[in-house]
N, C-alpha and C positions, 0 to 999 in steps of 0.2 A: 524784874521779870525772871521768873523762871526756865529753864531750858524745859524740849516735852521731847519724845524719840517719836518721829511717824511710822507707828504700829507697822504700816502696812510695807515701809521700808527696813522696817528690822530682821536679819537674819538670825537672830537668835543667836549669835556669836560669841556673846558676855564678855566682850571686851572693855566696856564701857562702866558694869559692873563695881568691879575691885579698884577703879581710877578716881572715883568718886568720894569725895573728901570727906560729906554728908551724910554716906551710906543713903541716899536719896532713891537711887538707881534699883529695882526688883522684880526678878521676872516672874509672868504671869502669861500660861499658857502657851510655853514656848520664845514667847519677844520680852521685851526689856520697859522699861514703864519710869517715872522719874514722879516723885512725891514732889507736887510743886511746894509745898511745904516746908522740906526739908532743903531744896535747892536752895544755893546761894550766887549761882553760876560762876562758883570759885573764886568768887571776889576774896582777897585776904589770901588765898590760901597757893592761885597759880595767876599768870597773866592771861591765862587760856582755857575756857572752860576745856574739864578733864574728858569728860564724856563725848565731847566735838573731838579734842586731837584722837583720842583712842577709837573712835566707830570707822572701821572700812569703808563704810557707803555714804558718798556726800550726801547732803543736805539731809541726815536722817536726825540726828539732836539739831532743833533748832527753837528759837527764843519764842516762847508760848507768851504771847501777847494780852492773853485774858487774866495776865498776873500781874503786881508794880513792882517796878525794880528792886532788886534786894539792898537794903538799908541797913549798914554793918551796924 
C-alpha cells in the first residue's frame, strides 16, 4: 500500500517533501500529494514512513488502501 496526504489536512508546509526517499512526495496547488507509484512507504530504506514522522498534523499521510502493499 501506498501512503496518500489528506489534501484537505495539508498545510502546505513541505516538510514531508525533501524526507521522502522516492522523491514520491510533489506539490500541487499549494498542498503536498504522494505518486502512489513511486511510494514504497520506506520499506528498505527507514522503519518509519518518512512523510508520517515529518508532517506536523496527525493523521494527514496515511495508508491509501486502494493500493497493494509494496513488494521489495
Amino acid at each position: 500500500m501506498a501512503y496518500k496526504i489528506v489534501t484537505s489536512q495539508c498545510t502546505g508546509c513541505s516538510a514531508c517533501e525533501p524526507e521522502c526517499p522516492n522523491q514520491a512526495i510533489y506539490e500541487k496547488n499549494g498542498v503536498f500529494m504522494i505518486k502512489p507509484e513511486k511510494c514504497t512507504e520506506c520499506i528498505g530504506h527507514f522503519d518509519e514512513a518518512q512523510c508520517v514522522a515529518a508532517c506536523p498534523v496527525d493523521n494527514t499521510c496515511i495508508i491509501d488502501n486502494a493500493y497493494p502493499r509494496y513488494q521489495a
